[in-house]
PDB file of N, CA, C and O in Angstrom:
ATOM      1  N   UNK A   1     145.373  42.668 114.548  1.00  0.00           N
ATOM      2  CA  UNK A   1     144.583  41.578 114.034  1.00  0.00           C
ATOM      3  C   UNK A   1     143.736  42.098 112.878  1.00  0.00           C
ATOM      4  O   UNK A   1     142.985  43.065 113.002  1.00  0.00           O
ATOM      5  N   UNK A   2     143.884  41.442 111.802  1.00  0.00           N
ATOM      6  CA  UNK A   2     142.296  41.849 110.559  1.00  0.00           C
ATOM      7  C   UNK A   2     141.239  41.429 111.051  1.00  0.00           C
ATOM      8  O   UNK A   2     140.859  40.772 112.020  1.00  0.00           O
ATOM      9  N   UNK A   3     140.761  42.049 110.003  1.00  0.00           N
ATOM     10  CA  UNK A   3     138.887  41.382 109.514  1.00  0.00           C
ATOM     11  C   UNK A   3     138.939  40.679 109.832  1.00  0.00           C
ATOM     12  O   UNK A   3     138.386  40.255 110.846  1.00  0.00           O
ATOM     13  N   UNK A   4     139.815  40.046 108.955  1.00  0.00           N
ATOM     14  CA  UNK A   4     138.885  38.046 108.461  1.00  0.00           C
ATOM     15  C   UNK A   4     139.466  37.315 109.705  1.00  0.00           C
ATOM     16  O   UNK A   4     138.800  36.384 110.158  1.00  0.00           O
ATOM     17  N   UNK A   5     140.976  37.736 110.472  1.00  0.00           N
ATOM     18  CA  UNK A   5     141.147  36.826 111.386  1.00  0.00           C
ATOM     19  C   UNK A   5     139.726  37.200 112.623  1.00  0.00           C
ATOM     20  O   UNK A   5     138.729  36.499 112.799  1.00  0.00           O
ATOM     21  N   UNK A   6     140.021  38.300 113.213  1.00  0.00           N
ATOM     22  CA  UNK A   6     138.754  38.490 113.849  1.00  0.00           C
ATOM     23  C   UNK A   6     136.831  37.593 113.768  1.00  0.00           C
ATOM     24  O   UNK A   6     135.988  37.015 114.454  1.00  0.00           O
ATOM     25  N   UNK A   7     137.218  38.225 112.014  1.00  0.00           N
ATOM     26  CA  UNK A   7     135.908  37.412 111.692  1.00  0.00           C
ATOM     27  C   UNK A   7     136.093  35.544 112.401  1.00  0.00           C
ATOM     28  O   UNK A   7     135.369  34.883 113.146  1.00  0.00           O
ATOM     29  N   UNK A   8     136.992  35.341 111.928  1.00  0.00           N
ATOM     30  CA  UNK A   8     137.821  33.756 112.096  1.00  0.00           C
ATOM     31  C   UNK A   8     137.276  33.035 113.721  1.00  0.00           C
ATOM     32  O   UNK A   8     136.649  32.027 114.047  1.00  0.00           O
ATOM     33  N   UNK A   9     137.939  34.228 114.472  1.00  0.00           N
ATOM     34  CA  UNK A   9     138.024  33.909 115.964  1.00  0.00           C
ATOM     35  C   UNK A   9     136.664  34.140 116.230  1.00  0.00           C
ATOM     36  O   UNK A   9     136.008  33.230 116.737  1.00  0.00           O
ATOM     37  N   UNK A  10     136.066  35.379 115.925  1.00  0.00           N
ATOM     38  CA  UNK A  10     134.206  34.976 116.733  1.00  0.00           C
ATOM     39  C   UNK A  10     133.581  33.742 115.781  1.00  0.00           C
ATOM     40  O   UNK A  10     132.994  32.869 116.419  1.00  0.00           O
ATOM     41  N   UNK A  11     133.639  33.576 114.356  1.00  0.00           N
ATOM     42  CA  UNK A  11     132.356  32.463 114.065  1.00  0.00           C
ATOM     43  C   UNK A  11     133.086  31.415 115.241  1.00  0.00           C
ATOM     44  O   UNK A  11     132.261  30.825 115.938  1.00  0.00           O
ATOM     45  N   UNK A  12     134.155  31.199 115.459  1.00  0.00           N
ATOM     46  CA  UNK A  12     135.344  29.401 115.963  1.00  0.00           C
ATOM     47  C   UNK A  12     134.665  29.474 117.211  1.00  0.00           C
ATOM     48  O   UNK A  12     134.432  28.416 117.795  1.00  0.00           O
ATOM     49  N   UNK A  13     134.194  30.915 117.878  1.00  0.00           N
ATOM     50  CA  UNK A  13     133.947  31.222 119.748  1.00  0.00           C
ATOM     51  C   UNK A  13     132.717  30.464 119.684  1.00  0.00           C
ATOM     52  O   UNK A  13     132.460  29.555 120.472  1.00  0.00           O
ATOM     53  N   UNK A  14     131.563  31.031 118.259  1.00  0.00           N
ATOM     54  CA  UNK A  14     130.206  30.798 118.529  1.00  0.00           C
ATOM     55  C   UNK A  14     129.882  29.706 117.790  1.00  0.00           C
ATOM     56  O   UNK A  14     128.658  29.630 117.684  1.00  0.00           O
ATOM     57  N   UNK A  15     130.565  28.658 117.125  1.00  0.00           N
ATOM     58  CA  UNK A  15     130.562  27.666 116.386  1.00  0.00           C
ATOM     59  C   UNK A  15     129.969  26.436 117.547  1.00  0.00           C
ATOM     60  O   UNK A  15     129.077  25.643 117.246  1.00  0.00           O
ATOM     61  N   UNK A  16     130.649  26.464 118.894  1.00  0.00           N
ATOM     62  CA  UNK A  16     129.789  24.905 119.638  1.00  0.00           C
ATOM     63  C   UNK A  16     128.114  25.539 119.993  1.00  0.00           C
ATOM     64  O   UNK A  16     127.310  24.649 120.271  1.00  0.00           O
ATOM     65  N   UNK A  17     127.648  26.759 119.997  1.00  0.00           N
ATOM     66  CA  UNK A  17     126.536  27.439 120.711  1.00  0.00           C
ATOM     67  C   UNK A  17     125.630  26.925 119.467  1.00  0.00           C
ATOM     68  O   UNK A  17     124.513  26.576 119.849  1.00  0.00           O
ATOM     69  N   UNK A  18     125.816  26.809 118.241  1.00  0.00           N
ATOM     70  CA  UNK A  18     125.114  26.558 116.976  1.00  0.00           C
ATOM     71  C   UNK A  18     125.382  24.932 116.847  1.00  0.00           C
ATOM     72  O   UNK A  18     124.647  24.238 116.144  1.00  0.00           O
ATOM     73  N   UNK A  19     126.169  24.544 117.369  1.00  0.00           N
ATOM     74  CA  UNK A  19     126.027  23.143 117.337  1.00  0.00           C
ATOM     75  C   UNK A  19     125.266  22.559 117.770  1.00  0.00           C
ATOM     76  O   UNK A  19     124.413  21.881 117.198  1.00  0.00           O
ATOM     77  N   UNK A  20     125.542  22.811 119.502  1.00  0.00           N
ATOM     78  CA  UNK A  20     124.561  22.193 120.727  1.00  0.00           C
ATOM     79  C   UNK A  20     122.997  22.860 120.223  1.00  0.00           C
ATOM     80  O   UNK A  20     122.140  21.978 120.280  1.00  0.00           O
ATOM     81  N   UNK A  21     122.521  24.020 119.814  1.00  0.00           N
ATOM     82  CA  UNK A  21     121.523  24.638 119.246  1.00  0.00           C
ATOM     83  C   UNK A  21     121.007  23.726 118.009  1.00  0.00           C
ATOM     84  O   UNK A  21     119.866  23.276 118.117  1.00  0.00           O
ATOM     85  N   UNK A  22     121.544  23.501 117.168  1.00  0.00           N
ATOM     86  CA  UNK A  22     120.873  22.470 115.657  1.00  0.00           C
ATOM     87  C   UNK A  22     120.824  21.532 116.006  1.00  0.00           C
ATOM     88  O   UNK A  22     119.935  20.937 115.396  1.00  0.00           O
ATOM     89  N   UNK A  23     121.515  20.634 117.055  1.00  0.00           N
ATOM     90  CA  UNK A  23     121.296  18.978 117.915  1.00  0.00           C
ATOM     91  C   UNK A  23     119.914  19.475 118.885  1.00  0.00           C
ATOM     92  O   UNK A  23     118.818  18.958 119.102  1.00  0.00           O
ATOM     93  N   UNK A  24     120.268  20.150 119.122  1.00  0.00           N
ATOM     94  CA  UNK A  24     118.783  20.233 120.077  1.00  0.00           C
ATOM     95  C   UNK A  24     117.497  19.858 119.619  1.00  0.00           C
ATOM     96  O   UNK A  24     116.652  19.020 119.933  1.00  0.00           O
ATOM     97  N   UNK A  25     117.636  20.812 118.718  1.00  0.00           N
ATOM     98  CA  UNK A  25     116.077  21.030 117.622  1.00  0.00           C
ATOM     99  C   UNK A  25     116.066  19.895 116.990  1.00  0.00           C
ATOM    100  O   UNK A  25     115.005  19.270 116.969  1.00  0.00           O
ATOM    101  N   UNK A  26     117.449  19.260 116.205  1.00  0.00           N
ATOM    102  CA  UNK A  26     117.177  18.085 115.274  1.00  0.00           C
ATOM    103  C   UNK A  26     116.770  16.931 116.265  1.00  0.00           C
ATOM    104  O   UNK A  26     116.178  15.998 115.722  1.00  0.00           O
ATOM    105  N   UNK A  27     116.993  16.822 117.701  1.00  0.00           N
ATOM    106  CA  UNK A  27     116.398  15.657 118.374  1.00  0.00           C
ATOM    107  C   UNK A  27     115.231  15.767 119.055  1.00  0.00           C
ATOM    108  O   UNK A  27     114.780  14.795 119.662  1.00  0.00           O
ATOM    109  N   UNK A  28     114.583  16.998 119.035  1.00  0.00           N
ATOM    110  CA  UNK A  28     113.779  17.253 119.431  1.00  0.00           C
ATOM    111  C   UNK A  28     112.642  16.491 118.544  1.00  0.00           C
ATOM    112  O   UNK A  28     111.783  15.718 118.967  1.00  0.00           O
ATOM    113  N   UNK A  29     112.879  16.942 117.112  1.00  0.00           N
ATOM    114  CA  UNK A  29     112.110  16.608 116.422  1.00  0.00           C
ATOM    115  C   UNK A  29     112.053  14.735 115.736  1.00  0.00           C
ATOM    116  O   UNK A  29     111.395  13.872 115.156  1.00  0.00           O
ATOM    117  N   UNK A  30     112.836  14.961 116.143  1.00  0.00           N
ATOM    118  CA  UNK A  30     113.219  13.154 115.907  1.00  0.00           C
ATOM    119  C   UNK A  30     112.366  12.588 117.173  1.00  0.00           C
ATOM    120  O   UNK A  30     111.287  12.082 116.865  1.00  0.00           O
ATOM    121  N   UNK A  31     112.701  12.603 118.547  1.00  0.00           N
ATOM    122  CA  UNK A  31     112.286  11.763 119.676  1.00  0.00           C
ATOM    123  C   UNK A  31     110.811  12.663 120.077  1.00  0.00           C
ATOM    124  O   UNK A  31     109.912  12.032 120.634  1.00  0.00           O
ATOM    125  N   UNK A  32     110.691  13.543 119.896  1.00  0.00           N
ATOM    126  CA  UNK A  32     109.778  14.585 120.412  1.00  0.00           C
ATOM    127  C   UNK A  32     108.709  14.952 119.358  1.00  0.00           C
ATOM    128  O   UNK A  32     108.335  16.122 119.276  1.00  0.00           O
ATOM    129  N   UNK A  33     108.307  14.192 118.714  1.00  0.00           N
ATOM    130  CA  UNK A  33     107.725  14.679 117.430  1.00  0.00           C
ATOM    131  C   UNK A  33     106.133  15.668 117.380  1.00  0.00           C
ATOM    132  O   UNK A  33     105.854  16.443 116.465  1.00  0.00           O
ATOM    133  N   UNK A  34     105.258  15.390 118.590  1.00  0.00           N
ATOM    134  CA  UNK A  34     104.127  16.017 118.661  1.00  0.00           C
ATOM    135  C   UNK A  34     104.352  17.624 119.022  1.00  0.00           C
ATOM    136  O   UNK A  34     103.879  18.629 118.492  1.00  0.00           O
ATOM    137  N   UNK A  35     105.392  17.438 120.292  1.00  0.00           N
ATOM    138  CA  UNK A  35     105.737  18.787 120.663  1.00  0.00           C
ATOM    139  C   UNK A  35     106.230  19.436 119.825  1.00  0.00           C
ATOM    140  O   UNK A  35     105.752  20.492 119.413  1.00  0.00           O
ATOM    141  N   UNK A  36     107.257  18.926 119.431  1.00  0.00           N
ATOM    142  CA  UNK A  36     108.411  19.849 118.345  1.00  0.00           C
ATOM    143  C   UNK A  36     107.983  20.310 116.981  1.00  0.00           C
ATOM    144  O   UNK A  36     108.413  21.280 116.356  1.00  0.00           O
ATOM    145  N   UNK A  37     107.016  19.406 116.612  1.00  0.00           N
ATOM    146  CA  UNK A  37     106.733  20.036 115.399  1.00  0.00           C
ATOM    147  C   UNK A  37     105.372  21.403 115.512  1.00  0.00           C
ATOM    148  O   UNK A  37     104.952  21.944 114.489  1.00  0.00           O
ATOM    149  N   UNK A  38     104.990  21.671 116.544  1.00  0.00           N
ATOM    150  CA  UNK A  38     103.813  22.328 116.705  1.00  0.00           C
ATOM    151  C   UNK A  38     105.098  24.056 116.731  1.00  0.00           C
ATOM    152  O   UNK A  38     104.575  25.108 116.363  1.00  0.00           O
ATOM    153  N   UNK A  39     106.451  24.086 117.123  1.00  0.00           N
ATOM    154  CA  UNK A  39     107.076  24.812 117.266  1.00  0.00           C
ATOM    155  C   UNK A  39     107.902  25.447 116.217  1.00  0.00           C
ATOM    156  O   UNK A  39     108.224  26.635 116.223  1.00  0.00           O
ATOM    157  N   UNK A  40     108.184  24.683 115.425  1.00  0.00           N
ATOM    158  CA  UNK A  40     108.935  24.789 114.103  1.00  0.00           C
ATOM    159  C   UNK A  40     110.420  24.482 114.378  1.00  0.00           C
ATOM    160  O   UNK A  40     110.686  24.058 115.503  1.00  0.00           O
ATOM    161  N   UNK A  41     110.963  24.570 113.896  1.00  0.00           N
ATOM    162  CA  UNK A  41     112.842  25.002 113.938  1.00  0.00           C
ATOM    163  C   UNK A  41     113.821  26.080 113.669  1.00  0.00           C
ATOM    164  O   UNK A  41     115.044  26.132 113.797  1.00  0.00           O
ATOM    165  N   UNK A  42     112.757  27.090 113.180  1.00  0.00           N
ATOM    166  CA  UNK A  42     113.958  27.840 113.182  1.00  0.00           C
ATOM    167  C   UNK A  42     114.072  28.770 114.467  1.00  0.00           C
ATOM    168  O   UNK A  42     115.167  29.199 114.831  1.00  0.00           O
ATOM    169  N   UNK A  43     112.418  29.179 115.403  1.00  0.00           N
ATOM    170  CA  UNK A  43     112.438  29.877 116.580  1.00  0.00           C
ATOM    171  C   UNK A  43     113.347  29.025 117.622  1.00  0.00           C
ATOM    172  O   UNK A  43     114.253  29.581 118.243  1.00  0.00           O
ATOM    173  N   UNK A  44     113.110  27.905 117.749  1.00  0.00           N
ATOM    174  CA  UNK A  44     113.989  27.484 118.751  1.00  0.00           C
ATOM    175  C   UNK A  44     115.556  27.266 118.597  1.00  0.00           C
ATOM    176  O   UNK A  44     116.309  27.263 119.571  1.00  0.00           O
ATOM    177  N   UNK A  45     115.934  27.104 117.431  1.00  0.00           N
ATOM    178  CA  UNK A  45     117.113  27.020 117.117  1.00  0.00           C
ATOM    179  C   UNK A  45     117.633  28.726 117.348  1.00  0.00           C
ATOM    180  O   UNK A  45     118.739  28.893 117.862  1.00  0.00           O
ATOM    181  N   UNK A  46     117.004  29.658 117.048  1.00  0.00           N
ATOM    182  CA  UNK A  46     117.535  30.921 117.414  1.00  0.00           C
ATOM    183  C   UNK A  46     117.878  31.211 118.610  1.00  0.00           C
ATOM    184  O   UNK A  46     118.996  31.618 118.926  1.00  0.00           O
ATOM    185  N   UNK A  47     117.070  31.050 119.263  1.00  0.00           N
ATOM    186  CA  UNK A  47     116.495  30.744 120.532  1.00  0.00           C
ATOM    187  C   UNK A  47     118.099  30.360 121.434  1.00  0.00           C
ATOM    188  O   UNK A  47     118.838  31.061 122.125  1.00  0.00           O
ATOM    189  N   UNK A  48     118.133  29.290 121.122  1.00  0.00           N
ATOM    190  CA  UNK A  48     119.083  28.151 121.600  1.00  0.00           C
ATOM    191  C   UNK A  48     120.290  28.684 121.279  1.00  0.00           C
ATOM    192  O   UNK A  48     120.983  28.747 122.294  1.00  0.00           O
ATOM    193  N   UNK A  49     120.661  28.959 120.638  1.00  0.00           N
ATOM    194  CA  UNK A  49     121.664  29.904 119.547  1.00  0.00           C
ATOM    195  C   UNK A  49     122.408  31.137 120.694  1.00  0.00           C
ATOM    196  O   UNK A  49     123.430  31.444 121.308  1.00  0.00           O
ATOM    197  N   UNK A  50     121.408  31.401 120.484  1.00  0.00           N
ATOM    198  CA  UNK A  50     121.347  33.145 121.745  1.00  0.00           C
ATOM    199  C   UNK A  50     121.766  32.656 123.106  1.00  0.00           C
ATOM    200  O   UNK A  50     122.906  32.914 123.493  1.00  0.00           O
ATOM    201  N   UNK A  51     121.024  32.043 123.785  1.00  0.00           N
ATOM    202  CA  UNK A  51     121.520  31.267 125.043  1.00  0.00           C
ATOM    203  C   UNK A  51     122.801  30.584 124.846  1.00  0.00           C
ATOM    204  O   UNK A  51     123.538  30.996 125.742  1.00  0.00           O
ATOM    205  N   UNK A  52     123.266  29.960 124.302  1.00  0.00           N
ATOM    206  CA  UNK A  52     124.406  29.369 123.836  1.00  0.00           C
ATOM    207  C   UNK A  52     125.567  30.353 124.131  1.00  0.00           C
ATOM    208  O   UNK A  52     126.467  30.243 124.964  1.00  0.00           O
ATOM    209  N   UNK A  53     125.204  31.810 122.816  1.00  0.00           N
ATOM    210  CA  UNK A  53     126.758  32.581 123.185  1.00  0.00           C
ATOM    211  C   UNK A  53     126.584  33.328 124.471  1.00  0.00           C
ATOM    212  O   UNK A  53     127.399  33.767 125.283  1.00  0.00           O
ATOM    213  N   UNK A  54     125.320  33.340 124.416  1.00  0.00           N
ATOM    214  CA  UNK A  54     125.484  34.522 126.237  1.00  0.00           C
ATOM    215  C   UNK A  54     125.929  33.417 127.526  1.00  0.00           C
ATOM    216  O   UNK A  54     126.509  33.886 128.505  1.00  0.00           O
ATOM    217  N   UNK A  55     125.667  32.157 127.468  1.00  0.00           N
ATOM    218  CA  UNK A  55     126.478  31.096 128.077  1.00  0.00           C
ATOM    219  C   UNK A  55     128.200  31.071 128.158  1.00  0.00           C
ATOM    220  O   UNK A  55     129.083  30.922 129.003  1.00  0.00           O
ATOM    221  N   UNK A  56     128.068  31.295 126.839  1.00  0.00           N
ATOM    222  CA  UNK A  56     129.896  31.341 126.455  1.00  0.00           C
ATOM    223  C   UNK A  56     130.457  32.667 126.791  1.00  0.00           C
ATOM    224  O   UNK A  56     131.628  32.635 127.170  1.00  0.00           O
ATOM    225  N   UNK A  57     130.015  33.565 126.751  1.00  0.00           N
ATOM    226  CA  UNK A  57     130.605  34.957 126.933  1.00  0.00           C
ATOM    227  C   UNK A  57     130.520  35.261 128.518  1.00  0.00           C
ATOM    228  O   UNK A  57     131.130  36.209 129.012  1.00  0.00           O
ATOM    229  N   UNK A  58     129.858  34.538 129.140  1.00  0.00           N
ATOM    230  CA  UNK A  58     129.182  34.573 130.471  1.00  0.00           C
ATOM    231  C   UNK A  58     130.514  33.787 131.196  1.00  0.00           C
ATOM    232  O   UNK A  58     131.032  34.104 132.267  1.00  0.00           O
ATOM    233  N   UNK A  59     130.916  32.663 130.289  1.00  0.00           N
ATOM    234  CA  UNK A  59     131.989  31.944 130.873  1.00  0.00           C
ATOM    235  C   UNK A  59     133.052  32.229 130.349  1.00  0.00           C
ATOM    236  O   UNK A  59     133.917  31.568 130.923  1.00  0.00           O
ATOM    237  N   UNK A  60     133.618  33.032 129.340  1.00  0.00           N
ATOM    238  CA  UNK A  60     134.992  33.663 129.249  1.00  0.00           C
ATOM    239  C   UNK A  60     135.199  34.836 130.067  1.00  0.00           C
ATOM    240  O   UNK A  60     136.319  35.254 130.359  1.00  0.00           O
ATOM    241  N   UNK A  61     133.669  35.581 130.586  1.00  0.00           N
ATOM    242  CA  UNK A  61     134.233  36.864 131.490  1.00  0.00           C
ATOM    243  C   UNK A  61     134.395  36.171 132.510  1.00  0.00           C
ATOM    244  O   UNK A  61     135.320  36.456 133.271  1.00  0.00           O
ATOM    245  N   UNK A  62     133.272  34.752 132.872  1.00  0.00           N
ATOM    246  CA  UNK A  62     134.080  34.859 134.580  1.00  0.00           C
ATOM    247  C   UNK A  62     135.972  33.909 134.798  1.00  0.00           C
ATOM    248  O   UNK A  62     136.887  34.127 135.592  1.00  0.00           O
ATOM    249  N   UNK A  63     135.805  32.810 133.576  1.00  0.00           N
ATOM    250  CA  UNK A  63     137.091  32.426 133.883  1.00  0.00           C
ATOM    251  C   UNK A  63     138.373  32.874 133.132  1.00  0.00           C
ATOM    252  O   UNK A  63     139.529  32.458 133.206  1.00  0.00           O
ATOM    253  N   UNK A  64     137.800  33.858 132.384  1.00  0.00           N
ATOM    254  CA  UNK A  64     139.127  34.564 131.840  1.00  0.00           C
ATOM    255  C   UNK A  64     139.754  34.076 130.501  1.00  0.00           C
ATOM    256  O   UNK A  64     140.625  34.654 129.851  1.00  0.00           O
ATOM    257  N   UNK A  65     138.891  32.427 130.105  1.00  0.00           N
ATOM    258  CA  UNK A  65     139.622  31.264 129.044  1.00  0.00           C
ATOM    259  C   UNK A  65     138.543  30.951 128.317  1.00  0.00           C
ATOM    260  O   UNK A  65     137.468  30.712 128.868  1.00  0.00           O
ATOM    261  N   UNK A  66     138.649  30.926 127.431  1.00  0.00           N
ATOM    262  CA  UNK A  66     137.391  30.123 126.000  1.00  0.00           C
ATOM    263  C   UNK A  66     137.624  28.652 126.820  1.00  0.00           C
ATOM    264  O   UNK A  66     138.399  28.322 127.718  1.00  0.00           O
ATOM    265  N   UNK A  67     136.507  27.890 126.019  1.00  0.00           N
ATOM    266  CA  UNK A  67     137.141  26.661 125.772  1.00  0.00           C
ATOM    267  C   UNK A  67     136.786  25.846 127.496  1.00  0.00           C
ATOM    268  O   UNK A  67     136.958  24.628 127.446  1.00  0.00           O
ATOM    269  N   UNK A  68     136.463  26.230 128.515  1.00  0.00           N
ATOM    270  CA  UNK A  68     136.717  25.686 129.626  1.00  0.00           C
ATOM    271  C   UNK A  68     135.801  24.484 129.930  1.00  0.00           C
ATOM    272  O   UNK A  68     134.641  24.724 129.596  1.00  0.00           O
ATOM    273  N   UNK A  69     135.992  23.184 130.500  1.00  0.00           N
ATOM    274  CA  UNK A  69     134.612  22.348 130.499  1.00  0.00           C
ATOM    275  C   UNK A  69     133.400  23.036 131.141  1.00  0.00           C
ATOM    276  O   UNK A  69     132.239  22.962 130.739  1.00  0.00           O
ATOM    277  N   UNK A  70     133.877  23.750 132.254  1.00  0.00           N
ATOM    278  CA  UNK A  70     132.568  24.108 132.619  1.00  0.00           C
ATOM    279  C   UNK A  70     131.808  24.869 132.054  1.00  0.00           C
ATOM    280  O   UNK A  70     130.636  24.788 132.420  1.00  0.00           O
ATOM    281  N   UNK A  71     132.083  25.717 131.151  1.00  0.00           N
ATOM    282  CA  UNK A  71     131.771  26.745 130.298  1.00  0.00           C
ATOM    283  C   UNK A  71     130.624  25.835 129.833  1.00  0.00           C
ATOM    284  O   UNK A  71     129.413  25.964 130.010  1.00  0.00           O
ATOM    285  N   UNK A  72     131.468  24.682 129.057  1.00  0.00           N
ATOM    286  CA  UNK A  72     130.551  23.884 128.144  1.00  0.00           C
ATOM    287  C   UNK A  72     129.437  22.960 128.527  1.00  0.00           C
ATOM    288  O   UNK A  72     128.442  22.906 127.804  1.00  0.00           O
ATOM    289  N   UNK A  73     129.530  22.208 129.639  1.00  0.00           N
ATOM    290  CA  UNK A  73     128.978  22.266 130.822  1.00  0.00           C
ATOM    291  C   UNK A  73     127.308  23.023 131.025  1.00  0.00           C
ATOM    292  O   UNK A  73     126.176  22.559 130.889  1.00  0.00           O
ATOM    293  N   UNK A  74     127.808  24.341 131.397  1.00  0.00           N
ATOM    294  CA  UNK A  74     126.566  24.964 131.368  1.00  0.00           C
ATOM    295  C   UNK A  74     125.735  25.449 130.114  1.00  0.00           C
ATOM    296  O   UNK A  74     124.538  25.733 130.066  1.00  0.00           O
ATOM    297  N   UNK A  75     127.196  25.479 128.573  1.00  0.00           N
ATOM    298  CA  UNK A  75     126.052  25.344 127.480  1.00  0.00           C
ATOM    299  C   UNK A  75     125.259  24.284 127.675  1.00  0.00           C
ATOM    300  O   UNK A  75     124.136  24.600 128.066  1.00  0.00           O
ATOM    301  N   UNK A  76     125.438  23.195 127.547  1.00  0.00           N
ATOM    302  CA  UNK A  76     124.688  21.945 127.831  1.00  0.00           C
ATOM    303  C   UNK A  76     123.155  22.460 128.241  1.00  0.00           C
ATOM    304  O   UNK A  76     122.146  22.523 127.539  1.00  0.00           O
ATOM    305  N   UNK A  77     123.340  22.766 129.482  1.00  0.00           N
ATOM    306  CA  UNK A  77     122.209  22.732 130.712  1.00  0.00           C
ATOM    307  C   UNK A  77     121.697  23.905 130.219  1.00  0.00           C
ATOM    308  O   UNK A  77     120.483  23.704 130.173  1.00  0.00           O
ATOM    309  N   UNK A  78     121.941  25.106 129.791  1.00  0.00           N
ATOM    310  CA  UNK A  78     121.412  26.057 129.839  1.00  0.00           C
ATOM    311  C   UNK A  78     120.694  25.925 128.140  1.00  0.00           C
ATOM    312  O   UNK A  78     119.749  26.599 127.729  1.00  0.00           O
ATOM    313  N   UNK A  79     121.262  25.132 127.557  1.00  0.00           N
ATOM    314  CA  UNK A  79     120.131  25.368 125.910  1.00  0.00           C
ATOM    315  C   UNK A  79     119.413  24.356 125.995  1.00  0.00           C
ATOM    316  O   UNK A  79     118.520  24.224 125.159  1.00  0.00           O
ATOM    317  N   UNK A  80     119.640  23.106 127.280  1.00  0.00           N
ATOM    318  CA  UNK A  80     118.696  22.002 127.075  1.00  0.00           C
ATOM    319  C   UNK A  80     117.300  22.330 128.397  1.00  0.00           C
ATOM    320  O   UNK A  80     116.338  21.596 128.618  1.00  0.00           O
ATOM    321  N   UNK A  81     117.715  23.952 129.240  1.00  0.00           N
ATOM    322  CA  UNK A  81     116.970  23.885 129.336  1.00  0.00           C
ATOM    323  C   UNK A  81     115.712  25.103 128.930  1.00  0.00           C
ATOM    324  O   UNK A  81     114.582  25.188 129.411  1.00  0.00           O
ATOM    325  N   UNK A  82     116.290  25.879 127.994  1.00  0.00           N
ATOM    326  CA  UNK A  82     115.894  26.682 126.807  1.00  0.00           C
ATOM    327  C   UNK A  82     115.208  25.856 125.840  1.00  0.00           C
ATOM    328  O   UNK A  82     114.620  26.580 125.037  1.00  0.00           O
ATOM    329  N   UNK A  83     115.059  24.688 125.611  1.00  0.00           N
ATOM    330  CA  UNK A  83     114.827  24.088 124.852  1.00  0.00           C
ATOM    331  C   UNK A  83     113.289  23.047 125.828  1.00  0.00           C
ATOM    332  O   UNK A  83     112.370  22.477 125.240  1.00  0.00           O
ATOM    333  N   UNK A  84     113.414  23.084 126.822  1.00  0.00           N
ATOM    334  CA  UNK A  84     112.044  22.653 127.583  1.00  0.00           C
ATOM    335  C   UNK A  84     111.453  23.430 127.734  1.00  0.00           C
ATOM    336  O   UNK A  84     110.287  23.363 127.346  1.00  0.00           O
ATOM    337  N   UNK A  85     111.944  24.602 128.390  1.00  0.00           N
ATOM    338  CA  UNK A  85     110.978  25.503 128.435  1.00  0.00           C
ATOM    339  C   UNK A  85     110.292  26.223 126.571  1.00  0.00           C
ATOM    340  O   UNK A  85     109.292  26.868 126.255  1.00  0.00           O
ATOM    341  N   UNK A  86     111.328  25.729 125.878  1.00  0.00           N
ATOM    342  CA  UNK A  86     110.338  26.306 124.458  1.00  0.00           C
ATOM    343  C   UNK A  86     108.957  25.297 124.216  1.00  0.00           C
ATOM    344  O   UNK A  86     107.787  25.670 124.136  1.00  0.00           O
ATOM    345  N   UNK A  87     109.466  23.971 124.134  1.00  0.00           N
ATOM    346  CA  UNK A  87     108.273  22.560 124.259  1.00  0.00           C
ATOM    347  C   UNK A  87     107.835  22.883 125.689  1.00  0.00           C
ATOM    348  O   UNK A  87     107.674  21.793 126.240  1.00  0.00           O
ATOM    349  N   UNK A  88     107.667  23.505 126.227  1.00  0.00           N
ATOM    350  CA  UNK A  88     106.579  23.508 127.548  1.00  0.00           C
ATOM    351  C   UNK A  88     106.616  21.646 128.094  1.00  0.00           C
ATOM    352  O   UNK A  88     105.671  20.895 128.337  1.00  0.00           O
ATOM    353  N   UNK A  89     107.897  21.428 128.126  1.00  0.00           N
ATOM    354  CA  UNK A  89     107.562  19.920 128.553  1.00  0.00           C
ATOM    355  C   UNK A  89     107.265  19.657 130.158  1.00  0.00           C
ATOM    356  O   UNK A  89     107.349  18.497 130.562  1.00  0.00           O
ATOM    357  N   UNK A  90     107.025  20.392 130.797  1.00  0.00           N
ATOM    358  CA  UNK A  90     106.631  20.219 132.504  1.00  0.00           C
ATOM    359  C   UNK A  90     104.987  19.781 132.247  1.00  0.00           C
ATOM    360  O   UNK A  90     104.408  18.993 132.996  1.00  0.00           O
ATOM    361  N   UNK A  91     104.437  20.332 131.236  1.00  0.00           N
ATOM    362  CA  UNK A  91     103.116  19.740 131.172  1.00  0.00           C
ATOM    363  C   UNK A  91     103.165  18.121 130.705  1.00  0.00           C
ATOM    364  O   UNK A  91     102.032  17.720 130.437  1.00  0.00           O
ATOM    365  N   UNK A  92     103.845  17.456 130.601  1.00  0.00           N
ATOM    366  CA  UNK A  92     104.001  16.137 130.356  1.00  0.00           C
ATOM    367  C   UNK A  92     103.328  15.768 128.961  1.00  0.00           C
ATOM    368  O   UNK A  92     103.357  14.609 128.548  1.00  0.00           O
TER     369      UNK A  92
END
């Protein structure tokens, strides 16, 4: 395999972790506006980012397959709830 395919195959692996990560933050700040803006966007989007591929890598070692719903599944849950705990939203 080259570079660039290599290069190819990790951005394609970590491409939904930056998705679900920039939707986060961009609705945060849309519906969430007092909290979210006291935080900025780019810490939580990193943030979210990071949790995202260790989500995904977490779910290709245990099921062996990219791509699996549940994988995606727990991106979901795991950057939305990376993303409360950044807004401290339990304090209401």
């Amino acid at each position: 395999m080259s570079f660039l395919a290599l290069l190819n195959h990790l951005l394609n692996f970590a491409a939904p972790a930056l998705a679900v990560a920039a939707l986060l933050v961009l609705m945060s700040h849309v519906f969430l506006r007092k909290a979210a803006s006291a935080g900025g966007w780019l810490a939580p989007l990193a943030i979210n980012f990071v949790v995202g591929c260790a989500v995904l890598l977490a779910g290709l070692a245990l099921t062996r397959h990219d791509g699996r719903m549940l994988t995606y599944a727990a991106l979901g849950v795991a950057c939305a709830t990376s993303q409360w705990l950044w807004l401290r939203a339990w304090r209401g």
